[in-house]
C-alpha positions as CSV (number, residue, x, y, z in Angstrom):
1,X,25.6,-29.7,-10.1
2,X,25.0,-28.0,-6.6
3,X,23.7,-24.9,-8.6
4,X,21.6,-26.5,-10.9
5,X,20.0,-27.7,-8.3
6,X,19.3,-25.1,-6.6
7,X,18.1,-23.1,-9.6
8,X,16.1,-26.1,-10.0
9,X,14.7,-26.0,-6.6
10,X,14.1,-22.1,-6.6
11,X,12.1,-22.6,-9.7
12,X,9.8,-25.4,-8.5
13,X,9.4,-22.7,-4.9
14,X,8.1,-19.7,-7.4
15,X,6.3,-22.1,-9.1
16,X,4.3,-22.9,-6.7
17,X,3.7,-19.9,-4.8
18,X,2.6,-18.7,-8.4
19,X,0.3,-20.7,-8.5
20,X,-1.4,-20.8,-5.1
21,X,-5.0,-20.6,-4.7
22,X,-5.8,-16.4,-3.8
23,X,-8.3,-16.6,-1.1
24,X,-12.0,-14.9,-0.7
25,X,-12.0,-11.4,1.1
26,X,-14.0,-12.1,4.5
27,X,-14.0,-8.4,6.4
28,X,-14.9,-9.1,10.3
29,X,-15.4,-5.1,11.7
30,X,-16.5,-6.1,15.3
31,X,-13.6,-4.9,17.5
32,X,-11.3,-7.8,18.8
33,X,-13.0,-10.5,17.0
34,X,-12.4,-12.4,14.0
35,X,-13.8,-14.6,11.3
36,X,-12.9,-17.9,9.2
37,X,-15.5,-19.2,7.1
38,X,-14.2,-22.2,4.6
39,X,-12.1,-20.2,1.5
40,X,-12.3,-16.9,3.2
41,X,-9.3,-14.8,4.8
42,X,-9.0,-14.4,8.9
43,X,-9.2,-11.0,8.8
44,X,-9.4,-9.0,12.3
45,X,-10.5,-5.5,12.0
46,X,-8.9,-4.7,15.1
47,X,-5.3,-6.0,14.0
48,X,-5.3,-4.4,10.8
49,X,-3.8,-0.9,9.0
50,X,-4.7,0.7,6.0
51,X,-1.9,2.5,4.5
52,X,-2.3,5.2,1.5
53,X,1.2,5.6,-0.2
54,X,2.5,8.6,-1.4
55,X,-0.7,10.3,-3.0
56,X,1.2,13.9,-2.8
57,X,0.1,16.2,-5.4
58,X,3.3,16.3,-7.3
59,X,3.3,12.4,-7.7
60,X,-0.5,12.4,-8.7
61,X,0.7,15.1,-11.6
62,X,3.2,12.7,-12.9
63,X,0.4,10.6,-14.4
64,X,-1.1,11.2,-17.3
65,X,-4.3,13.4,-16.4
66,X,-7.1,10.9,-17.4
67,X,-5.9,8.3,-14.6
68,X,-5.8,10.9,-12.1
69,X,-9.1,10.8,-11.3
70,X,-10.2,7.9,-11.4
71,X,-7.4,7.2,-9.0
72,X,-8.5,9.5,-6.6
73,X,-11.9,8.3,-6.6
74,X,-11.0,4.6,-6.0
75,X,-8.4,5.9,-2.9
76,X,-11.3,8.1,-1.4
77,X,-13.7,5.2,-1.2
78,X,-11.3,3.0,0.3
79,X,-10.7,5.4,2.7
80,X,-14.5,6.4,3.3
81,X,-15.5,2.6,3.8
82,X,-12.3,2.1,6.3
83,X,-12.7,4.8,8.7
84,X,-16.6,3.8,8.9
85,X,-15.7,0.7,9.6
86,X,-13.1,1.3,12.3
87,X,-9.9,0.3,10.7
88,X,-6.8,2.8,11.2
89,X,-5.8,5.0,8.5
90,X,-2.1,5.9,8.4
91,X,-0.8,7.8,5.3
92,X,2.9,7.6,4.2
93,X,4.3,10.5,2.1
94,X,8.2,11.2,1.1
95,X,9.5,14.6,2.2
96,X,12.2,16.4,3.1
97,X,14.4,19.3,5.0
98,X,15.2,22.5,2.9
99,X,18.7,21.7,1.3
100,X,17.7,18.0,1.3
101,X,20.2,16.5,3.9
102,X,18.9,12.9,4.4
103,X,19.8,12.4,0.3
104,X,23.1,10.8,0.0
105,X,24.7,11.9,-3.5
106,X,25.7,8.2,-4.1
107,X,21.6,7.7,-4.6
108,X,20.9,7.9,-8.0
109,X,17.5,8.4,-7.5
110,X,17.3,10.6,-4.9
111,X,20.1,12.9,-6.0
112,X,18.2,13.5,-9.6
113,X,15.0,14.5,-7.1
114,X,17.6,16.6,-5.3
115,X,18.3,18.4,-8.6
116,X,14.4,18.8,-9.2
117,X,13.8,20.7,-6.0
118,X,10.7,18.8,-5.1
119,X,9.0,17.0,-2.4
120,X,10.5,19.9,0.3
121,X,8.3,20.0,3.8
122,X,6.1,23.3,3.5
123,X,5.7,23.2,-0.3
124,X,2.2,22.1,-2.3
125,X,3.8,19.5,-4.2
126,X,4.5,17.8,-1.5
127,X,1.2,18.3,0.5
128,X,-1.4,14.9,0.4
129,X,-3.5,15.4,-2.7
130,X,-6.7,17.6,-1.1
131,X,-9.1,14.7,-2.4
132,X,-7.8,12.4,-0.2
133,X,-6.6,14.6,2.7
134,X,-5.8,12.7,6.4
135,X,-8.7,13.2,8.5
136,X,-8.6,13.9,12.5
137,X,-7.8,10.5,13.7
138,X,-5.6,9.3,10.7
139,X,-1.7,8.6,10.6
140,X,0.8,10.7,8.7
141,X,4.4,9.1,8.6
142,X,6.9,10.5,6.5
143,X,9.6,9.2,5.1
144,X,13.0,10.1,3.4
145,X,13.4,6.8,0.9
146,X,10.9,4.6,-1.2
147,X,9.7,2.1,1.5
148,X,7.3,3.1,3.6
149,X,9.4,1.1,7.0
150,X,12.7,2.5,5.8
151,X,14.1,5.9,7.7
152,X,10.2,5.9,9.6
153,X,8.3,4.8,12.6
154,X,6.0,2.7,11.0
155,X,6.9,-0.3,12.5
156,X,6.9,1.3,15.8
157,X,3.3,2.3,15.1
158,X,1.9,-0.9,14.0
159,X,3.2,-2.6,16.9
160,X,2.1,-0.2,19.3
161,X,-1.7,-1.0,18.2
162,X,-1.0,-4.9,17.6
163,X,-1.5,-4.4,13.5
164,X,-0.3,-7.7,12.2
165,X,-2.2,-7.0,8.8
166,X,-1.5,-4.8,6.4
167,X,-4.2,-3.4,3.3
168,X,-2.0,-1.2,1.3
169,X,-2.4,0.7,-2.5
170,X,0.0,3.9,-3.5
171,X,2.0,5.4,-6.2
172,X,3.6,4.0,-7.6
173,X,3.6,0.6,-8.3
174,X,7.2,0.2,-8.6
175,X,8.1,2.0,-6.2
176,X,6.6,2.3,-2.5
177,X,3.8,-0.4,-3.3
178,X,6.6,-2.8,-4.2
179,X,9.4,-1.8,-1.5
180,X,6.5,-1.8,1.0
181,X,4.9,-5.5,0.0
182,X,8.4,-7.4,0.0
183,X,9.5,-5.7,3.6
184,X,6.2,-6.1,5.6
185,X,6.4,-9.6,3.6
186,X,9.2,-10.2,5.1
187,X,8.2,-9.1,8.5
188,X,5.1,-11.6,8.3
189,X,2.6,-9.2,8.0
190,X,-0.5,-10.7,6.3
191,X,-0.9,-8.1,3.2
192,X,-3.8,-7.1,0.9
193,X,-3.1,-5.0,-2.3
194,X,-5.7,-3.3,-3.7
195,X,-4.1,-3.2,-7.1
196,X,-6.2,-0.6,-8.6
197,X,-5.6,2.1,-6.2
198,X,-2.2,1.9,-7.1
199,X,-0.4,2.9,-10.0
200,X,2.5,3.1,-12.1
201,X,4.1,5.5,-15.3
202,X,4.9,2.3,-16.7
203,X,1.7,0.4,-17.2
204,X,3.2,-2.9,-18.6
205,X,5.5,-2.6,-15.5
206,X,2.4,-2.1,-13.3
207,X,0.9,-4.9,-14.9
208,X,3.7,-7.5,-14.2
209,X,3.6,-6.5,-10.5
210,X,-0.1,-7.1,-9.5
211,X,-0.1,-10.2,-11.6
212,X,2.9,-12.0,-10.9
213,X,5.0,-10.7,-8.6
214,X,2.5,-9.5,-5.7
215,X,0.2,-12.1,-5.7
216,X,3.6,-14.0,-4.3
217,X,3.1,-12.3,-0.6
218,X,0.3,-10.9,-0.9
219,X,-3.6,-11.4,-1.5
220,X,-5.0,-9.2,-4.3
221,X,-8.1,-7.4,-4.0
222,X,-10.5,-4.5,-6.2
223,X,-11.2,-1.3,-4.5
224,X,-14.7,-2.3,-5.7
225,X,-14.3,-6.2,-4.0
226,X,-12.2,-4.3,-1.0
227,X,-15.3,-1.7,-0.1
228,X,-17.8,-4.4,-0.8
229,X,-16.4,-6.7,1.6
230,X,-16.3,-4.4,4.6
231,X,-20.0,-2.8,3.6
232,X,-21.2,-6.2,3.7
233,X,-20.1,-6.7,7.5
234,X,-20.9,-3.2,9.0
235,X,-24.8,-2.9,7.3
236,X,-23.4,-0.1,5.4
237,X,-25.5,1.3,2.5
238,X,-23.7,1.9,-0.5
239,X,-24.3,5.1,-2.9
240,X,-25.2,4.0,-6.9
């Protein structure tokens, strides 16, 4: 009877969270300041971190060739629109030492990329994709697992510059997007996915993700919705 009930009870919890009411975007890009309006988000520009996931050339490649750019485009107006409105960049990418010591053979995944010989420091593959390359000012962390916290310094980085919010899209889906949301989630960050800046090989699997299991911890926002929000607090024009 005690695990029925608990079942029970678990069921009625992810119920509910399914079913919460997603807030309005509300972007406030004065430094230090912040905004609540009645259905929008607190969101303060000067708390908050935009992280771009593991757009390396080699991961772009692995999707078929008509989503590329259209992917591409999407990141590089998320990025344009955030640096002009003064919220910090920081990039994540996996890479690692010739001979690959940080991969345990015990990790299945890892071990098969092992065996592929990509994703070493120094080699194109593993470079940011030139169409969204880090500008002077943004954040490169690198990492030697999925998550973007795991085996890094992000965490050390977001505290230093009092981010408590987190707007995050990468590649893929499954992957960083998904090791990324339930770990900040976890550590009470207040998140934003901008669910078609991300991407997955499996689309049915992407699709599951940004609209059932995200939505759970995190609010989920357009690239279009996203750009238009912070354009509509900094007087930017937008290009037609």
């Amino acid at each position: 009877m005690r695990i029925i009930s608990i079942s029970v009870t678990a069921a009625l919890f992810a119920a509910f969270l399914a079913s919460s009411v997603t807030p309005v975007l509300a972007i406030d890009t004065k430094e230090g300041t912040k905004m609540q309006t009645r259905n929008k988000l607190t969101f303060d520009s000067a708390r908050t971190a935009v992280l771009i996931m593991d757009y390396q050339n080699d991961i772009i490649g692995m999707l078929p060739e008509k989503e590329q750019s259209p992917l591409l485009e999407k990141a590089g107006a998320i990025l344009k629109e955030s640096r002009q409105a003064g919220l910090r960049v920081i990039y994540i990418v996996v890479r690692f030492r010739d001979g690959y010591p940080e991969i345990n053979p015990r990790n299945k995944l890892f071990t098969s990329l092992k065996e592929s010989g990509r994703f070493r420091e120094g080699t194109p593959g593993a470079e940011i994709h030139p169409r969204v390359a880090a500008q002077p000012g943004d954040i490169v962390v690198t990492k030697r697992r999925v998550g973007a916290f795991t085996t890094t310094d992000l965490e050390t980085i977001l505290r230093a510059h009092n981010i408590d919010t987190l707007v995050l899209f990468g590649i893929a889906s499954s992957g960083v997007v998904l090791s990324t949301v339930r770990w900040a989630a976890d550590m009470d960050y207040n998140l934003f996915v901008v669910s078609d800046a991300c991407a997955d090989m499996d689309q049915e699997v992407h699709r599951l993700l940004t609209e059932k299991v995200f939505p759970r911890q995190a609010t989920m926002v357009t690239t279009e919705e996203f750009v238009k929000a912070i354009g509509s607090h900094t007087g930017m024009k937008k290009d037609k």
